[in-house]
C-alpha positions in Angstrom: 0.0 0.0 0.0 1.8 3.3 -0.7 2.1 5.2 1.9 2.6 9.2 1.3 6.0 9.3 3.7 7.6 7.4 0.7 7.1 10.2 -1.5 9.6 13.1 -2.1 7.6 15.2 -3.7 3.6 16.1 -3.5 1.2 18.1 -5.5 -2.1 19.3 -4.5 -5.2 20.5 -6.0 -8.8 20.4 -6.1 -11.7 18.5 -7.9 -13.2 20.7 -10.9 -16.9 20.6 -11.7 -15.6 19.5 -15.4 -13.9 16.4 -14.1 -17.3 14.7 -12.8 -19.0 12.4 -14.3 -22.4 10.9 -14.7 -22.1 8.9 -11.7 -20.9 12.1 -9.7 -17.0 10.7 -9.3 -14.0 11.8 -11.3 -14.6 10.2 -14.8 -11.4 7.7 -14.5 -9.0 9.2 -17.5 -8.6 12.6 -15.2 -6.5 11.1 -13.5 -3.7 10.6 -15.9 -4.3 14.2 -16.4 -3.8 14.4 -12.6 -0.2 13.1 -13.3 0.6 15.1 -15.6 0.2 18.8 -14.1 1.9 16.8 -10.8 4.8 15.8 -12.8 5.3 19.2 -14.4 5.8 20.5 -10.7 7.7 17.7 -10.0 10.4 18.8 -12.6 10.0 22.6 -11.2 10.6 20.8 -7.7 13.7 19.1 -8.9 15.2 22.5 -10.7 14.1 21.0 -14.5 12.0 23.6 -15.3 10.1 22.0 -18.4 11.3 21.8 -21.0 14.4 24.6 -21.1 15.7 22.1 -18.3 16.1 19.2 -20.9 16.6 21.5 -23.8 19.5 22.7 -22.3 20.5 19.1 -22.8 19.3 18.5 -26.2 16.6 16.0 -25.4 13.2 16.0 -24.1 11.0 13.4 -22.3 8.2 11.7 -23.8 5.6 8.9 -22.0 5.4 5.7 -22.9 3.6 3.4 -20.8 0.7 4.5 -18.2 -0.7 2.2 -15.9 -2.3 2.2 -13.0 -5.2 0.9 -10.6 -8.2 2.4 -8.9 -9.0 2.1 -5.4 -11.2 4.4 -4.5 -13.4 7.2 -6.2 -12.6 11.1 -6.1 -15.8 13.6 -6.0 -16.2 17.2 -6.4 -14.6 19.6 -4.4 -12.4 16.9 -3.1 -8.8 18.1 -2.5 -6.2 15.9 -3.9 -2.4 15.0 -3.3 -0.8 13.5 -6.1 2.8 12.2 -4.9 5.3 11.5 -7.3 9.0 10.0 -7.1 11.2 8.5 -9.6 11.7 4.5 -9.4 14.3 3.8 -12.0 16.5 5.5 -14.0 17.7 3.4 -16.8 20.2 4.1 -19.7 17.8 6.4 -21.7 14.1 5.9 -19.9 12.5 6.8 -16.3 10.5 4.9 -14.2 8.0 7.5 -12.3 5.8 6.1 -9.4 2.8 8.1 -8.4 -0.4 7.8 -6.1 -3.3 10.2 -5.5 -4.9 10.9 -1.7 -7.8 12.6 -0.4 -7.2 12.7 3.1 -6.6 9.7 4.8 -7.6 7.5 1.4 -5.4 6.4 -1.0 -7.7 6.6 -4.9 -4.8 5.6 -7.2 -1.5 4.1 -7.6 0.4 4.2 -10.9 3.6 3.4 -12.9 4.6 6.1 -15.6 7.6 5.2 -18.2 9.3 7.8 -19.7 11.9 8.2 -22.3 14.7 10.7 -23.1 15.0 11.5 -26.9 16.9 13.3 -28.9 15.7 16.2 -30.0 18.0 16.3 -32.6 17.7 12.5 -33.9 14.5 11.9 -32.3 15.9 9.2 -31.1 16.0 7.5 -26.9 19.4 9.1 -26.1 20.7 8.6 -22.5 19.4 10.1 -19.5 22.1 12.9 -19.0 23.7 12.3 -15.5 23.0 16.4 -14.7 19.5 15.3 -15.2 20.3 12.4 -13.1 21.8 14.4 -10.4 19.3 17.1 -10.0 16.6 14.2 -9.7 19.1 12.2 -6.7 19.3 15.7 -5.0 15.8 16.5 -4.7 15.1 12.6 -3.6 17.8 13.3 -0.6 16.0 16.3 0.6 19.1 18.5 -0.6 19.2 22.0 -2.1 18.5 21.8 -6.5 20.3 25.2 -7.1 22.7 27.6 -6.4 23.3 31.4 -6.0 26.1 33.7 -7.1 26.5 37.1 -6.1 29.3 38.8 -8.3 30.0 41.5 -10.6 28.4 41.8 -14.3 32.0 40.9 -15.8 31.4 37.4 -14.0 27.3 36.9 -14.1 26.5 38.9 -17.1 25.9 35.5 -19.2 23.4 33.9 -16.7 22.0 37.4 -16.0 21.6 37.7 -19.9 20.0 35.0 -20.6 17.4 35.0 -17.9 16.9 38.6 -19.0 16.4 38.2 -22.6 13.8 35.6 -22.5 11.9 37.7 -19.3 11.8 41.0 -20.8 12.8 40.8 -24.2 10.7 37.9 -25.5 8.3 37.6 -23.3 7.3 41.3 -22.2 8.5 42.7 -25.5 10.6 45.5 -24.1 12.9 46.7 -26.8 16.6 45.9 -26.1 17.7 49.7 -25.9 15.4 49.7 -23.2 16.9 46.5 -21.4 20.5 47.3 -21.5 22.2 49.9 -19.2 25.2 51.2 -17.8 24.3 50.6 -14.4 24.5 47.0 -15.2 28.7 47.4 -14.8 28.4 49.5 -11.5 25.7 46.8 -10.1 25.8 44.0 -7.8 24.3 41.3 -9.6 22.5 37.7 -8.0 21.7 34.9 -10.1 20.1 31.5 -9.0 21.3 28.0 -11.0 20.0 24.7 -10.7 23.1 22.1 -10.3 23.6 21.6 -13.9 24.2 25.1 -14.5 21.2 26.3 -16.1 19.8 30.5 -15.2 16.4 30.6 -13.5 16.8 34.3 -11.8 18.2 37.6 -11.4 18.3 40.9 -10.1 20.7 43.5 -9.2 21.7 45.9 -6.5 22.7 49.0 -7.3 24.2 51.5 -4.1 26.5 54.3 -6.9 24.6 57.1 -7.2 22.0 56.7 -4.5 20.8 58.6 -1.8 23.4 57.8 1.5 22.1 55.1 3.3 19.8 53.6 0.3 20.0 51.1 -2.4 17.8 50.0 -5.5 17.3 46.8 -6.7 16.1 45.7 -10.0 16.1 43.9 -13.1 14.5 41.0 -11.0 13.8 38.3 -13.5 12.7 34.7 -13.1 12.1 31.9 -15.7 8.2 31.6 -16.5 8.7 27.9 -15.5 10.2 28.4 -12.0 7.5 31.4 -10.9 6.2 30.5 -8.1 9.1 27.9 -7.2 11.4 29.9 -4.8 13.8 31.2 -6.6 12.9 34.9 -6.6 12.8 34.9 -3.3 16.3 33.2 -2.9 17.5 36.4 -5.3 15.6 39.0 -3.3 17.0 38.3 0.1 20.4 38.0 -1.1 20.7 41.4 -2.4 18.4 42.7 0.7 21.3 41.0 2.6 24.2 42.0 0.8 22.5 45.9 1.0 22.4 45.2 4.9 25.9 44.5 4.6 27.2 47.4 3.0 25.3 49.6 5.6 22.4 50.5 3.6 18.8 50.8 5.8 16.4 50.9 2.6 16.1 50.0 -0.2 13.9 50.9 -3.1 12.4 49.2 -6.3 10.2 49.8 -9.1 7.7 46.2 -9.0 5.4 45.4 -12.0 2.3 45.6 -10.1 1.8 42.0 -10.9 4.1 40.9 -8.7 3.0 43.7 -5.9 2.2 40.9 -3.7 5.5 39.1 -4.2 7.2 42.0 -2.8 4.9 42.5 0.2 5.7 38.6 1.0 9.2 39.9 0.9 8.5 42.7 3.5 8.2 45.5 0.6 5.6 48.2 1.4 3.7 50.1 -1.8 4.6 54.4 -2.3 2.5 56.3 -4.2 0.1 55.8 -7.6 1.0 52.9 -10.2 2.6 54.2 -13.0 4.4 53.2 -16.7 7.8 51.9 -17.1 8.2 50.5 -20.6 4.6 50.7 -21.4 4.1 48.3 -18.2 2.2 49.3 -15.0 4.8 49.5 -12.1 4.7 50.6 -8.6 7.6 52.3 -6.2 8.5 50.0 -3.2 10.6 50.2 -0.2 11.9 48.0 2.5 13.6 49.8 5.7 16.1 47.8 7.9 
């Protein structure tokens, strides 16, 4: 019987009105659609953000073989944890075990295989062993990525490339717009998984500010990884290197999308909303 404890990693959400069926249960192929969003957190979880985490390889992972066995039905409303672990790595395919709770009863167990292709033979490949490591780290409990702090001469290629597919491609700010010459004065933070790959940034800028305050900016996190940590793990390091260098606050211009992000981060909203690069921002400061 599995038991939740022997799963590393668990997902939950909630019963839609969509997924019922006539007989007022979850109609029974949900729940490979169940899997599915749990396993796209799971690779989020482990640092892999899908699929720039096995791009970055040149492969990708495709399924295979489902199976799987009902025990007991899920209804409306019902909140669910879908736990997910991986069984067996072979040479180029991945064993994932999975099982769905509500509360104290256990309504599925499954087997998922996948495989690692190619994606420039379409062919299985092997199961890169950065892949492999990032998978054995989250399984032990242990940290998925780094952080750097350091100057733009040593992070600008991480910082770049974070950047680039934030602002430039996604938001569509023009590069002119992107690119500045505070980037060389700046202290820069960016966050890695274990195989090297960018999933945020920011800087901290103290030249040129008022004594005793420091702005940070150019916060940037993968569109995969939102949500994940890492911002976080970028924010507090340049709060804390801005502590170090004797600054007491510290001020930022947030997309007021992320408004809440900040607040979580102990920011605190001045003034009206406004436009930066045709997007709605909002001035924020945190005091020491």
């Amino acid at each position: 019987m599995a038991q939740r404890e022997d799963f590393p990693f668990i997902h939950r959400l909630r019963v839609r009105w969509q997924e019922v069926d006539a007989q007022q249960v979850v109609f029974n192929g949900h729940y490979l659609t169940y899997l599915d969003v749990a396993v796209s957190e799971y690779w989020r979880a482990v640092g892999l953000p899908y699929p720039d985490g096995f791009q970055q390889h040149g492969g990708d992972m495709y399924a295979r073989q489902h199976t799987l066995a009902y025990h007991a039905p899920a209804v409306l409303d019902d909140w669910l944890d879908v736990g997910v672990r991986s069984d067996h790595i072979g040479n180029s395919s991945m064993k994932i075990g999975w099982a769905v709770w509500s509360d104290h009863r256990l309504l599925v167990t499954g087997e998922a295989i996948y495989v690692h292709t190619s994606l420039e033979t379409r062919r299985p490949a092997p199961v890169p062993q950065a892949v492999r490591r990032q998978i054995e780290l989250q399984a032990r409990g242990e940290a998925v990525t780094q952080l750097r702090l350091g100057p733009w001469a040593d992070l600008q290629g991480d910082a770049r490339a974070v950047r680039e597919k934030v602002f430039i491609v996604e938001q569509n700010i023009p590069p002119h717009e992107e690119w500045d010459a505070a980037d060389e004065q700046a202290l820069h933070a960016v966050v890695l998984n274990g195989a090297g790959l960018p999933l945020a940034t920011g800087r901290l800028i103290t030249d040129g500010q008022p004594e005793g305050q420091a702005r940070i900016g150019r916060m940037a996190v993968l569109r995969a990884m939102r949500g994940s940590g890492v911002g976080g793990q970028v924010l507090q390091a340049l709060a804390e290197a801005a502590r170090e260098r004797g600054v007491h606050s510290i001020v930022l211009h947030a997309q007021t999308s992320a408004r809440r992000f900040y607040e979580r981060q102990g920011f605190t909203a001045e003034g009206e909303a406004f436009d930066e690069v045709d997007i709605p921002h909002i001035a924020m400061r945190r005091t020491f």
